[in-house]
Structure formats: C-alpha cells, structure tokens
N, C-alpha and C positions, 0 to 999 in steps of 0.2 A: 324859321325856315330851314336853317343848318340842322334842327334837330329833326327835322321831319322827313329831311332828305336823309339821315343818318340813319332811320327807324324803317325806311324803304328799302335802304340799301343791305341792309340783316336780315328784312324779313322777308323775303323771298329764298336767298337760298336756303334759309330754316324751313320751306312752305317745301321746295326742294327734296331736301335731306328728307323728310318725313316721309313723303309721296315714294320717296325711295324706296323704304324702312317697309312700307306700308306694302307698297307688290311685291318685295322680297319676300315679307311672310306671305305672301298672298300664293308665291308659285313653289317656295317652302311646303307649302302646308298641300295642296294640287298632288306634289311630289308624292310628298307620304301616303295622300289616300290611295294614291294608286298601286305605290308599291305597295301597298296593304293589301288592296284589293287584286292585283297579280296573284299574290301570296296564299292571298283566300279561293282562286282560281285552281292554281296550280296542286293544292295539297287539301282542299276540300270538294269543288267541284267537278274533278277530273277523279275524284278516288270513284272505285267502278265498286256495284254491288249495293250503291246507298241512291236513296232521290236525292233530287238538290233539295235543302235545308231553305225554312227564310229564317229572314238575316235577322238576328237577335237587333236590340233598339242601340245598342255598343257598337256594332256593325255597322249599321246605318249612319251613324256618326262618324266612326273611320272612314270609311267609305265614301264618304259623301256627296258629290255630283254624281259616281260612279253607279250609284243604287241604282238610278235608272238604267244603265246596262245589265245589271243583273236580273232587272225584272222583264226583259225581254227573255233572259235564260229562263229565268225560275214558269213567268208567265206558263208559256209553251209547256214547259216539263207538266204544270200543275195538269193542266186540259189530256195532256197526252195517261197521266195516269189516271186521269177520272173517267179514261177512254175506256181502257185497259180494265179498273177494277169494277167500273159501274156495267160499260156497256158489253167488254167481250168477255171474262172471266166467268161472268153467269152463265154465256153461251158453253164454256169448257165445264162449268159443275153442270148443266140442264144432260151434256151429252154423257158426260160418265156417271151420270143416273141411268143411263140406259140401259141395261144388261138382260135383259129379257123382250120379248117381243110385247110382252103386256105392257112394258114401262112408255114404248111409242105411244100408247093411247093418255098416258098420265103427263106424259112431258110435251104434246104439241101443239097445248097453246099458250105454255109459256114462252116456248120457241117461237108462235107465233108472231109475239109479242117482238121478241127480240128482236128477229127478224125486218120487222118493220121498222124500227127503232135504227136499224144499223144503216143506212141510207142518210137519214140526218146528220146520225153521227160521223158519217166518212165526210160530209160537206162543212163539218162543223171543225173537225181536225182540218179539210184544206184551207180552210178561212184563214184558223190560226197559223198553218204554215205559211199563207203568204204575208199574215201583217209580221211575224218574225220574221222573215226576206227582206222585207220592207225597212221595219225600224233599225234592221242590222245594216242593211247597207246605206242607210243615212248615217250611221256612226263614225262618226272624226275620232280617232283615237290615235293617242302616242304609238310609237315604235314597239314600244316599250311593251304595252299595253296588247294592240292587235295582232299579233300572231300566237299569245295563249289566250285570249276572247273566242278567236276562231278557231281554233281548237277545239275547245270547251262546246262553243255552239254549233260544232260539226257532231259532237257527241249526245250533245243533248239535244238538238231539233235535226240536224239533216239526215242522219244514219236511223233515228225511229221513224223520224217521216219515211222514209225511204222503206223503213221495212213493214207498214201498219198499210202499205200501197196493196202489194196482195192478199195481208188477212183479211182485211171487212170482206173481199168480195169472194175470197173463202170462204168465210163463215156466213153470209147472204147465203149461197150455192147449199151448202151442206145441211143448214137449216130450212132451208124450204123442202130440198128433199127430204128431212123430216119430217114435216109438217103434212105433207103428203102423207107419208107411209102412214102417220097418226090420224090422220084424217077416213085413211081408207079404212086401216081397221077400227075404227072408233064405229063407220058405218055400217062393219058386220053386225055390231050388238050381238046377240045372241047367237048368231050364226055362224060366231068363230069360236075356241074353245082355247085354251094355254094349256098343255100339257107337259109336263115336267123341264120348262122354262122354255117349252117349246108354241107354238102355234098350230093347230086345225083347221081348216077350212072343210066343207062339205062337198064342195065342186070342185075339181081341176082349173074351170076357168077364175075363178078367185085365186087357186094357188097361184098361178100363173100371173095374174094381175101383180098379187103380193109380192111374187119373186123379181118380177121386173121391176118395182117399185123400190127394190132394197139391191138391186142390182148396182146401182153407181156408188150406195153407199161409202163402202169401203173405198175407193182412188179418193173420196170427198174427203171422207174424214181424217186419210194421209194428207190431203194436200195443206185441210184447215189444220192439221197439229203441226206440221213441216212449218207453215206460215208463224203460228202460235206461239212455238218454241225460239223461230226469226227472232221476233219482235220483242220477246221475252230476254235473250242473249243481246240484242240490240241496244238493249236500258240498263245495262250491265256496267 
C-alpha cells in the first residue's frame, strides 16, 4: 500500500511538468508562425507592383494555422485578377482595335459579347467582396498580428473593390455604345463606303444618324480609361 501511495504521489506532478512542457511548445511554436507570417505580410504582401504569390508547401508549414488568413487575401486578389485579365482587358484590346470606322463593324460582336458577360461579372466580384468582409471580420487575431493583416487587406480587397465599382459600369456604357455604332453601320452593307480611313454615307440622314451615334463616344471612352487606369494603379 506504502508503495502505491508513493507511485501516486510522483506521478502526478510528472503528468504536470509534462502538460507544461507540452503548451509551452504549443504557444512557442503559435509564436513563431506568426511572426513568420507578419514577416511574410509585411515585406512580401504589401510589396506594390507584384500579385500576391501562393504560398509555397515550406510556407504553409511555417505559417500554419495562419494559411487560412491568407487565403482570405490571396482568395479575393485570385477572382479580382481573373476579373481584370479575362473579363475587362479584352474590353481595352477589342477598343484600341478601333482605329478606323470600318473596324466598328469588325469589333461589335465581340463587344457584344463582352458586354453582356460584364453584368455577371460585377455580381460575381460583389459576392466575393462580401464573403472577404465576412471571413475578415470573423478574425481573432493577435495585436501583433491585426493591424498589418489589415493593412494588407485594405490593399488587396478594399481599395480594388473600391475602384472596379465605376469601371464595369464604364465599360457596360462604352461598349454598348459600340455595339450600336457597329450595329448600325454593319446595316448599311453596301450603302456605306470607307474612304481613306474614313466613312460615306449616301444620305444626310444616315450621316446624321452615324454622327449622333458616335457623339457620346469620346466623354465614354475618357470615362472608361480614367476608370481603367483607377483600377489598374489600385493593384499596385
């Protein structure tokens, strides 16, 4: 009996000491990833002129609980360039194809195209900006941690959010009045003529059509590069 009380009486604060040992590494090791992962904030994802990177399979180990914060950043950035290079960037090469009055009739259905496609895509960018709001403001984070997070994701989701608010409905505007002008002269066929990168018509009342048609262009096409060039500086 003496020795079983004797074997009780050691092995508990040994069960102790361990349990110690044990969350010491545990908030040890917490410690590190974060500072890791500030580290990797501060002097990778905050450098301007680059996209955010994903995280090599090294990273994701340092990092470790952490990963899921950054894929709340990277998530958003990935959708915001696929915005960018898929949906609006064809819209900027479709118009500086345009250079002549004959290229309206060449470039306005794939304008068309786009056009219609850019309405999805602004609902599809606000989706993802609210589930980033979302999953960000459910975030517990250290001291330490939360005022370069939020940084970072003021840079990457709320300043392009912010700025991708007036191009889609730029480039909607600008492109339909394309689509039009291409539309209309696509209808002369034969009854219009290109002259030395110019356009004929045979009636007054056609020119007259055509000129009002091409009337808003110009304010449009400032408004949509003013917007283009925003948004473009904004991912900077």
């Amino acid at each position: 009996m003496a020795t079983g009380k004797s074997c009780s009486r050691w092995f508990a604060p040994l069960v102790a000491l361990l349990m110690v040992v044990s969350l010491s590494g545990c908030f040890d090791k917490e410690g590190d990833q974060r500072k890791a992962f500030i580290d990797f904030l501060q002097n990778t994802a905050m450098r301007s002129g680059e996209r955010l990177p994903a995280l090599t399979t090294d990273q994701k180990k340092q990092f470790g609980p952490f990963v899921s914060d950054y894929a709340i950043l990277y998530g958003y950035s990935q959708q915001v360039n696929q915005a960018m290079d898929s949906g609006l960037r064809p819209v900027v090469d479709s118009v500086n194809a345009i250079r002549t009055p004959r290229d309206y009739v060449t470039q306005y259905e794939p304008l068309r195209q786009m056009n219609g496609s850019l309405g999805v895509l602004a609902q599809q960018l606000q989706n993802a900006k609210q589930q980033a709001d979302a999953a960000h403001g459910a975030l517990k984070q250290a001291d330490d941690l939360k005022p370069v997070f939020d940084r970072v994701y003021s840079k990457v989701v709320t300043v392009p959010a912010q700025a991708l608010q007036p191009l889609i409905p730029a480039a909607q505007t600008f492109t339909q009045q394309l689509v039009q002008v291409g539309e209309f002269v696509a209808r002369q066929d034969t009854r219009v003529s290109f002259v030395a990168n110019g356009i004929q018509f045979p009636t007054s009342q056609q020119a007259s059509q055509y000129n009002a048609l091409i009337g808003p262009l110009a304010a449009q096409h400032q408004a949509f590069t003013q917007a283009w060039t925003a948004a473009v500086n904004a991912m900077r």
